[in-house]
C-alpha positions in Angstrom: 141.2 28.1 -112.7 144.2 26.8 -114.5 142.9 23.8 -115.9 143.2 22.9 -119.9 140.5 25.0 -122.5 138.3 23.1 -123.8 139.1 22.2 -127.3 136.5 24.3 -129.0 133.0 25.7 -128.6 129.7 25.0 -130.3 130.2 28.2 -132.3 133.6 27.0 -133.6 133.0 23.3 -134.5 129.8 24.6 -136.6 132.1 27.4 -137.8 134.4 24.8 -139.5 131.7 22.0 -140.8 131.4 21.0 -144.2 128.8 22.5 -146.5 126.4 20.7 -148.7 129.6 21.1 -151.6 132.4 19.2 -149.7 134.1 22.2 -148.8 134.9 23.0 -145.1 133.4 26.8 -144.5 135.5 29.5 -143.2 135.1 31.0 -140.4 133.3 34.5 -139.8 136.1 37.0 -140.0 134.9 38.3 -136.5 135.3 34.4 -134.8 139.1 34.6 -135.5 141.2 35.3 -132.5 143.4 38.1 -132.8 146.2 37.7 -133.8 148.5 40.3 -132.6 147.6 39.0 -129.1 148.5 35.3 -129.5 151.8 36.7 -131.1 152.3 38.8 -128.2 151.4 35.9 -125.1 153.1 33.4 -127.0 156.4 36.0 -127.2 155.8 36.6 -123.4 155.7 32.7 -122.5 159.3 32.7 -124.7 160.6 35.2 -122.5 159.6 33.7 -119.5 161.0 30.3 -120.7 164.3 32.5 -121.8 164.9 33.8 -118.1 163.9 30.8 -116.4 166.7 28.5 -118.6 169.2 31.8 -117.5 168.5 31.4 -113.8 168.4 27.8 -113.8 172.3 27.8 -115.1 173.2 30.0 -112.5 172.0 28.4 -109.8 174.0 25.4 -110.9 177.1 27.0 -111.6 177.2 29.1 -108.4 176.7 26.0 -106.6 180.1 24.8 -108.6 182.0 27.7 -107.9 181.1 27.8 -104.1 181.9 24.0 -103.7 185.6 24.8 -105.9 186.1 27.9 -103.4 184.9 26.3 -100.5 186.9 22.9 -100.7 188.3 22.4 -103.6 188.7 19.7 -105.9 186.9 21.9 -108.8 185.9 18.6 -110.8 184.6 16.7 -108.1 182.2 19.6 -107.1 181.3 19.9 -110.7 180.8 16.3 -111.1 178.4 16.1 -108.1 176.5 19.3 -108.6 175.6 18.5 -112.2 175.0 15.0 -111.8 172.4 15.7 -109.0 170.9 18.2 -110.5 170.5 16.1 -114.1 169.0 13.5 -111.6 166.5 15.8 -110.2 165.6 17.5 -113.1 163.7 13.7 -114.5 162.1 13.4 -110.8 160.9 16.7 -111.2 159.6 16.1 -114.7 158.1 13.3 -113.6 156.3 14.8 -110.4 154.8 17.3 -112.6 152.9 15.6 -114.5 150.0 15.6 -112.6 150.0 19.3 -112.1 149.4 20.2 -115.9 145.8 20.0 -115.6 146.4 23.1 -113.5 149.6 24.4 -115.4 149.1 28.0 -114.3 149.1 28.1 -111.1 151.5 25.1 -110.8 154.1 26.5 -112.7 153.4 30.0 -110.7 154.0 28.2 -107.3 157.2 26.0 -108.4 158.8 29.3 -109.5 158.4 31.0 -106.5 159.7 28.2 -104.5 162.5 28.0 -106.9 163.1 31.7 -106.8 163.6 31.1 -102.8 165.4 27.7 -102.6 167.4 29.1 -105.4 168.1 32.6 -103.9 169.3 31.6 -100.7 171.2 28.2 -102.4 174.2 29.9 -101.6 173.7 31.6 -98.2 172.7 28.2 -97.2 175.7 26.4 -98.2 178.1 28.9 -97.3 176.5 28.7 -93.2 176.6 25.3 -93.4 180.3 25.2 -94.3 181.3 27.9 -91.9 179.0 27.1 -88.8 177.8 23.4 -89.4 180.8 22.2 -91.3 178.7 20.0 -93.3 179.0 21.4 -96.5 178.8 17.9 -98.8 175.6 16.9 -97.3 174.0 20.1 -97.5 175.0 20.7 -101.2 173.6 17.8 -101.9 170.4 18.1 -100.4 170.3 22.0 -102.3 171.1 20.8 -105.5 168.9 18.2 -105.8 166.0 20.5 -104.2 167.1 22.7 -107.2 166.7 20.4 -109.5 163.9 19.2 -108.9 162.2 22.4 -109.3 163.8 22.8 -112.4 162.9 19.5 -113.9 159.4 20.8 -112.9 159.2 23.8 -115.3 159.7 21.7 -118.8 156.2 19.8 -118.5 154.5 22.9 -117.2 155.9 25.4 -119.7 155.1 22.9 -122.7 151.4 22.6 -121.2 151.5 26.6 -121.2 153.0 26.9 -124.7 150.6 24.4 -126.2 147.4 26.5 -124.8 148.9 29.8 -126.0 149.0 29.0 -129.1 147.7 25.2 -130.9 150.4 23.8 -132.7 151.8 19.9 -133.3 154.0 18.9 -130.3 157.0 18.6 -132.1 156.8 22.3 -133.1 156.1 23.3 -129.4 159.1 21.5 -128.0 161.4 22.9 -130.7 160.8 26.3 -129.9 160.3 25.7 -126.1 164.1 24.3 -126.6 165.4 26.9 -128.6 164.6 29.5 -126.5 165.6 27.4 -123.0 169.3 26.6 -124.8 169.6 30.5 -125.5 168.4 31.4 -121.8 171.1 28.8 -120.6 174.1 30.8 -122.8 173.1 33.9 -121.5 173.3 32.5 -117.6 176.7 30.6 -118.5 178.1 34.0 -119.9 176.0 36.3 -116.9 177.3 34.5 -114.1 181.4 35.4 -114.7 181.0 38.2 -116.4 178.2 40.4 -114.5 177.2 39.0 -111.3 180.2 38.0 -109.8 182.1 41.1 -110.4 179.3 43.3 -109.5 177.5 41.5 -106.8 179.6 38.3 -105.8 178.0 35.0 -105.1 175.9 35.6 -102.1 174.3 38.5 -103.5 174.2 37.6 -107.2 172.1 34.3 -106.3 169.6 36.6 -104.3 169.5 38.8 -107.7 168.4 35.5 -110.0 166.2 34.6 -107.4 164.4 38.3 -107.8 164.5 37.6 -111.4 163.0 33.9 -111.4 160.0 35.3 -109.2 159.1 37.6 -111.8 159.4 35.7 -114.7 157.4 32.7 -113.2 154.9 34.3 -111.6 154.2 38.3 -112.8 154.7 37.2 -116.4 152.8 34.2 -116.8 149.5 35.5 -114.7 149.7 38.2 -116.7 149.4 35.9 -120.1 146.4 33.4 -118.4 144.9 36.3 -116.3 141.8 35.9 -118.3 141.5 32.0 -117.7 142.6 32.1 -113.9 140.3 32.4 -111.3 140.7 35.9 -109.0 141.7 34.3 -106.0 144.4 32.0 -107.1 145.9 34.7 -109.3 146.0 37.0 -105.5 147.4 33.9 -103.5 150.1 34.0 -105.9 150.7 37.2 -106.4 151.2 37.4 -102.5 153.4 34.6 -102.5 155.7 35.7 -105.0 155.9 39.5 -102.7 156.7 37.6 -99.6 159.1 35.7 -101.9 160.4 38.9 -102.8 160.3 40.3 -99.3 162.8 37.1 -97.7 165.2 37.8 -100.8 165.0 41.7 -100.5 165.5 41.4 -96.6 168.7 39.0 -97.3 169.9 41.0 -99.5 170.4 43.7 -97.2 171.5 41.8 -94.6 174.0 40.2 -97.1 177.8 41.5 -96.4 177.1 41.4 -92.4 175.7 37.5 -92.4 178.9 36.6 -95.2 181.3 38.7 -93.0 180.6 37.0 -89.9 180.3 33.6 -91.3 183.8 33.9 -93.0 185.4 34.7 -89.5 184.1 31.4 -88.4 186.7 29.8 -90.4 189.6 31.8 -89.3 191.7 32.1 -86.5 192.2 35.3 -86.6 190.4 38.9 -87.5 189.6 39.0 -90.9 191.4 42.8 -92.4 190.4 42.3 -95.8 188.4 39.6 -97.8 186.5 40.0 -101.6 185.7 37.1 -104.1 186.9 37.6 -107.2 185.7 35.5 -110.6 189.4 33.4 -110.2 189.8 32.8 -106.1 188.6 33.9 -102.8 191.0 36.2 -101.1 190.9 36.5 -97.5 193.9 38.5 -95.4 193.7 38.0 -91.2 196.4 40.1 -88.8 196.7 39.3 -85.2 199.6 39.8 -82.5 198.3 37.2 -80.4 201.1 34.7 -80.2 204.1 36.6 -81.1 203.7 39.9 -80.0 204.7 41.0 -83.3 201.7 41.9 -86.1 200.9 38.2 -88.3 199.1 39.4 -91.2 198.3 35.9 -93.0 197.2 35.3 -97.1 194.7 33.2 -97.8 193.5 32.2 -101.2 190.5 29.8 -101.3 190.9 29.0 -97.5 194.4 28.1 -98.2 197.6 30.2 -96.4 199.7 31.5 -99.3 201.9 33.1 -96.0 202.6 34.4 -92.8 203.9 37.9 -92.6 206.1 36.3 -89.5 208.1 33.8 -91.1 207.6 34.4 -95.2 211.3 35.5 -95.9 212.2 32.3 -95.0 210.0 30.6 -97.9 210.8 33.7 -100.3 214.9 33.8 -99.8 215.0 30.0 -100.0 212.4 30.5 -103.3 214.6 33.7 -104.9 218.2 33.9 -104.1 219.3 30.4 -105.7 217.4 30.7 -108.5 219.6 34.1 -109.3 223.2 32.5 -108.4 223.7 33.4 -112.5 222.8 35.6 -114.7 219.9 38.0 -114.0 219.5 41.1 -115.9 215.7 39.9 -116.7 213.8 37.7 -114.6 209.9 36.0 -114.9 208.0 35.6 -112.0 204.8 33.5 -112.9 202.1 33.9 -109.5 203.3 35.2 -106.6 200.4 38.4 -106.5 201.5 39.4 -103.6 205.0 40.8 -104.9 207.2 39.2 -102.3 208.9 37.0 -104.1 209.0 39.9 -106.4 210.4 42.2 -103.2 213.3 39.6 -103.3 214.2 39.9 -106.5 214.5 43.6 -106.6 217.1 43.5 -104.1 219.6 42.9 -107.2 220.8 46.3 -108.4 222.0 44.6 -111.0 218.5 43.2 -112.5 217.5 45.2 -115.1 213.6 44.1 -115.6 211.3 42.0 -113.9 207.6 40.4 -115.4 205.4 39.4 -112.9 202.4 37.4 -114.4 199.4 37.1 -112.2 196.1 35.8 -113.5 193.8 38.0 -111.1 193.8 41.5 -111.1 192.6 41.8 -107.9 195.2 40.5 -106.3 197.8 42.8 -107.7 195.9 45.5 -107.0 195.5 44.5 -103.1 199.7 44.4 -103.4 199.5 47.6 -104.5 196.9 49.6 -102.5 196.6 47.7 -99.3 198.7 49.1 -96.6 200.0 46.5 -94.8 200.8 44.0 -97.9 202.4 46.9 -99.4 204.4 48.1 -96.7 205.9 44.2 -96.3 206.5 43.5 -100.0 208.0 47.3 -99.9 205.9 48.9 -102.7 207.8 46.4 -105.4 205.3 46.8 -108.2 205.7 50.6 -108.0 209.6 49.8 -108.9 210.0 51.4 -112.5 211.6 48.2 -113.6 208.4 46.0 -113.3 206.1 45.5 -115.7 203.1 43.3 -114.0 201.1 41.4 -116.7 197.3 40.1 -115.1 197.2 36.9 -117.5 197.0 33.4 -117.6 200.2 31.9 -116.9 199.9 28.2 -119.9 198.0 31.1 -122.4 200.6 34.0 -121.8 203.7 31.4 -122.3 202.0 30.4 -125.7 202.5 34.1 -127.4 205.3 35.2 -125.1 208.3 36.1 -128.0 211.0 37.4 -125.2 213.9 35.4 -123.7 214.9 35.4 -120.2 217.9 34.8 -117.6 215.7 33.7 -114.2 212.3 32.5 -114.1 210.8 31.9 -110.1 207.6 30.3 -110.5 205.3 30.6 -107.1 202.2 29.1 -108.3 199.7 27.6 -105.5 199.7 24.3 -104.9 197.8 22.2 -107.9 194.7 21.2 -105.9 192.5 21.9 -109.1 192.5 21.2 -112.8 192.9 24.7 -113.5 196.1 24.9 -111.4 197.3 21.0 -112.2 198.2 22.7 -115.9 200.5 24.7 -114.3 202.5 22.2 -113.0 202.4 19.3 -116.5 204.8 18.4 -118.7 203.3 20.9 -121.3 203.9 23.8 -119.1 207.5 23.4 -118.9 207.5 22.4 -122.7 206.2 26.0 -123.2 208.3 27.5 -120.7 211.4 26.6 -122.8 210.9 29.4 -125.7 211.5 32.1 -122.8 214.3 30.6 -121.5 218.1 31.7 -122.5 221.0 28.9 -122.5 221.9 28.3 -119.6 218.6 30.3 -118.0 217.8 28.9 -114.0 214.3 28.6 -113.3 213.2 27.9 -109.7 209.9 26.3 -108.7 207.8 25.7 -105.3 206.8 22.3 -105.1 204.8 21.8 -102.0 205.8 19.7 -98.6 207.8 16.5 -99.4 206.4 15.6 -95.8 202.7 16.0 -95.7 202.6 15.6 -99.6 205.3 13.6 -101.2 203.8 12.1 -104.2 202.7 15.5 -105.0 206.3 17.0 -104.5 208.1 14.2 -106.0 205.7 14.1 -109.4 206.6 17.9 -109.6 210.0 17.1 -109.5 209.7 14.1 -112.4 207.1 16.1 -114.9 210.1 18.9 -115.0 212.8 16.4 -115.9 210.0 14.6 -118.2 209.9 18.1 -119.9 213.8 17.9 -120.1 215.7 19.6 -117.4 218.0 19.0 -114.7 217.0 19.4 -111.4 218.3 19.9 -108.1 215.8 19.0 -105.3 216.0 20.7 -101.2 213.7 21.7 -98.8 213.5 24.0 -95.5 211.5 24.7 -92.6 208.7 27.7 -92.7 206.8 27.2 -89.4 203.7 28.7 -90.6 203.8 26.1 -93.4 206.4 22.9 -91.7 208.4 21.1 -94.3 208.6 23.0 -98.0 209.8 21.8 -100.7 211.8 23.4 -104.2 212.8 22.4 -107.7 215.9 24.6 -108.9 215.9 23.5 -112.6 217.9 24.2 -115.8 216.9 22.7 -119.8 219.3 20.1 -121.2 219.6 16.8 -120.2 223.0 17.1 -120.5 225.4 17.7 -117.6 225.1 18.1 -113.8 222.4 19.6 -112.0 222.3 22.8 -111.4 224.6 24.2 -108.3 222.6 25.0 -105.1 224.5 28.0 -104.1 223.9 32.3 -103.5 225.2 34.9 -105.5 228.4 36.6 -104.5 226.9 39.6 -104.7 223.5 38.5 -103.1 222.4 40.9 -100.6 221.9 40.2 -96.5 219.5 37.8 -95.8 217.7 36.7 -92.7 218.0 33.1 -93.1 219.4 31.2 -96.0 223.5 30.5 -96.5 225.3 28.5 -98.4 225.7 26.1 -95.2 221.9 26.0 -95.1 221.6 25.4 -98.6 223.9 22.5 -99.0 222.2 20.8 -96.0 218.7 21.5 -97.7 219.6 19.3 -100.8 219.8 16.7 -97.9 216.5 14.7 -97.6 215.7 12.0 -94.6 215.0 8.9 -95.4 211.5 9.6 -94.6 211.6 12.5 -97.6 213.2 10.7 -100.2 212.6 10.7 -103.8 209.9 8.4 -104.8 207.9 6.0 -107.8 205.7 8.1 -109.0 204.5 9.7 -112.3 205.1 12.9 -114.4 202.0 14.9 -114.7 200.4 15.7 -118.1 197.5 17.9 -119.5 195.7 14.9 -119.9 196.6 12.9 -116.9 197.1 15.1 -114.4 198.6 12.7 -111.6 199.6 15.6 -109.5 196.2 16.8 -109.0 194.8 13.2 -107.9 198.5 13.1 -105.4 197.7 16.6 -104.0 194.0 15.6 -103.1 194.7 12.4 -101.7 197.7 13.5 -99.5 196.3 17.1 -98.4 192.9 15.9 -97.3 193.4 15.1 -93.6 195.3 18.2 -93.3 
């Protein structure tokens, strides 16, 4: 059984007894326990502790990046996930406490149920979202069944430590601690950097849930082996296989159950999808209601465009911005190189940066067929030089001036994207700019989400420019809005107006550019605040006004 050694034997305590002198005998050289063992279990029960911490990290912060990629609002999911879990971690503390006096095996069984809840955390969610659409709920109920588990280990693992090897309980918890704060780095610096890009969130849970098994169960039988009874140590042992056997089985089954749940939440056939450490990229094609192919973008559920009707959004994003000078141009986002496509369409631009933060999206501009064949193979064009970056960072070093910068940045529904889109940003944005330099930005709908559009266009002139505010019509989307800005607060806004030498276009003129700058009276500008690093308005705007959409 697992229960608690006794203290000492007969042997021991008369081992140890003062003599006749005062003095405490030692012990007979042959009554010591060796050594090299003790060293050995106690280094095992570390290394168990060490893995456990890992794969208790990444459950929590694949949780967080499914509930960011799923819906959103990256600080709220972090803010419920970790709080939940912290909760459940002093339940489960407190629920173990009458388990130590059978510390093996309990610890043995909560990590195999851990291993399994833990595993398939993700799967879970990911069906609830697509089939149950009740994804809040759920995660709820997952992440405090996770931490709970969790919370679990610490009382177990100190009962474990303390019988490996007798030392004063402060000493046990500092090492115990040590070792469970270096197992959590490691799983913080894992889960972006290895299991993601090699197995992707489904699969990688599946992978920490093989690992917990084995460290909870193989590793710590094998240390008590000797002290556990035959039976339990089998029941266990079988546990943890069929433990193994669920996750193994998922595991195969993996791309075909995430494949067919991710076309529950499109309208159309999915052509391409892959998650990615940054965003979740999804690309549908149909024909079914125009007759004509729709091959649509999606980045973390969101429609970046629609193959049907996306000139309309690039020409009214491009062409005004390079009404002046335009030898060298920025473009900041806009992966999929068709803002980029428009730009090209200049003989007389001379260069073009395109800075994208994931690599995997220009890649898929590159190499995937149809995406390549609409934006008309621009990032093969030899005067492109695509930089995979973060936009705020890359600004920060950047050391070259230019004449046009077109920023196509998705819209700031997270913390991570509300930086693109503070007064800082456009701060920074300033040392690449040339006098007199037009930058163009895309602001979001001044319909469904006017606060959000109108704070855009108040943090730029915060940041000192003069702006020039219009909007079109992009079915796929409805209303869009656009910032045409130039620095100096000096002067009139910029002109809303197309090169004389721009090239044909499908739908933008000067006539429908001069009505553009013309907003109803249910579009107008309004009160609202500039957004900053540290009070990001625009994020709390885009939330509040995108959520019944």
């Amino acid at each position: 059984m697992g229960g608690k050694a006794p203290e000492g034997s007969a042997s021991d305590r008369a081992a140890s007894a003062p003599t006749a002198g005062g003095t405490t005998a030692p012990k007979p050289a042959t009554e010591n326990p060796p050594t090299a063992y003790s060293r050995g279990a106690r280094f095992l029960l570390l290394f168990a502790v060490f893995l456990c911490a890992a794969c208790g990290l990444v459950y929590e912060l694949a949780l967080t990046a499914l509930g960011s990629y799923l819906i959103g609002n990256s600080v709220m999911q972090t803010s419920v996930v970790i709080s939940v879990m912290v909760f459940a971690m002093g339940i489960g503390s407190l629920a173990a406490k009458p388990l130590q006096r059978r510390a093996v095996g309990a610890f043995a069984l909560v990590e195999g149920v851990l291993a399994l809840v833990g595993g398939l955390s993700v799967l879970v969610l990911y069906v609830s979202f697509a089939w149950l659409r009740i994804y809040m709920p759920s995660m709820v109920v997952v992440t405090f069944a996770v931490g709970l588990l969790i919370g679990a280990e610490i009382p177990l693992l100190m009962t474990l430590l303390q019988r490996i090897r007798r030392q004063e309980a402060g000493s046990a918890v500092a090492d115990m601690f040590a070792v469970d704060y270096i197992g959590a780095l490691v799983g913080g610096l894992c889960f972006p950097l290895l299991l993601l890009p090699a197995f992707g969130q489904l699969k990688g849970a599946l992978v920490v849930g093989a690992v917990n098994a084995v460290a909870g169960v193989v590793v710590v039988l094998w240390i008590f082996r000797r002290k556990t009874r035959r039976v339990v140590r089998v029941s266990l042992l079988a546990g943890m296989a069929a433990v193994l056997a669920v996750l193994g089985t998922v595991y195969a089954l993996a791309d075909d159950i995430e494949v067919t749940a991710r076309q529950q939440l499109y309208r159309d056939p999915i052509v391409h999808a892959e998650t990615t450490p940054y965003q979740d990229i999804v690309v549908t094609r149909s024909t079914a209601f125009t007759g004509d192919p729709d091959m649509r973008l999606f980045l973390n559920g969101d429609l970046q465009f629609s193959s049907v009707d996306e000139y309309r959004y690039h020409e009214a994003l491009v062409h005004p911005a390079l009404s002046g000078r335009r030898s060298s141009v920025l473009i900041l986002g806009g992966g999929d190189a068709l803002a980029l496509r428009e730009v090209l369409r200049y003989d007389d631009v001379e260069d073009v940066t395109l800075v994208d933060l994931d690599p995997a999206m220009t890649r898929l501009a590159r190499t995937f067929g149809p995406l390549r064949e609409l934006n008309r193979d621009a990032l093969s064009d030899r005067r492109v030089t695509a930089v995979n970056a973060d936009a705020f960072n890359w600004l920060r070093d950047a050391t070259r001036r230019f004449d046009t910068v077109v920023i196509d940045f998705p819209d700031p529904d997270s913390a991570a994207l509300a930086k693109l889109y503070s007064v800082e940003f456009y701060h920074l944005l300033k040392q690449v700019l040339k006098p007199g330099s037009q930058v163009m930005v895309q602001g979001g709908s001044p319909f469904f989400a006017p606060k959000s559009y109108w704070s855009i266009a108040a943090t730029i002139g915060e940041a000192g420019y003069r702006t020039t505010e219009y909007q079109v019509d992009v079915p796929s989307f409805g209303n869009w809005g656009f910032i045409l800005a130039t620095p100096g607060t000096d002067g009139p806004p910029p002109a809303l107006r197309l090169a004389e030498q721009a090239p044909p276009l499908r739908f933008l003129d000067d006539a429908v550019l001069e009505a553009a700058a013309v907003f109803p009276l249910d579009r107008r500008p309004l009160d609202v605040r500039a957004s900053t690093l540290m009070d990001p308005v625009v994020l709390e705007y885009t939330l509040n006004e995108w959520q019944n959409y």
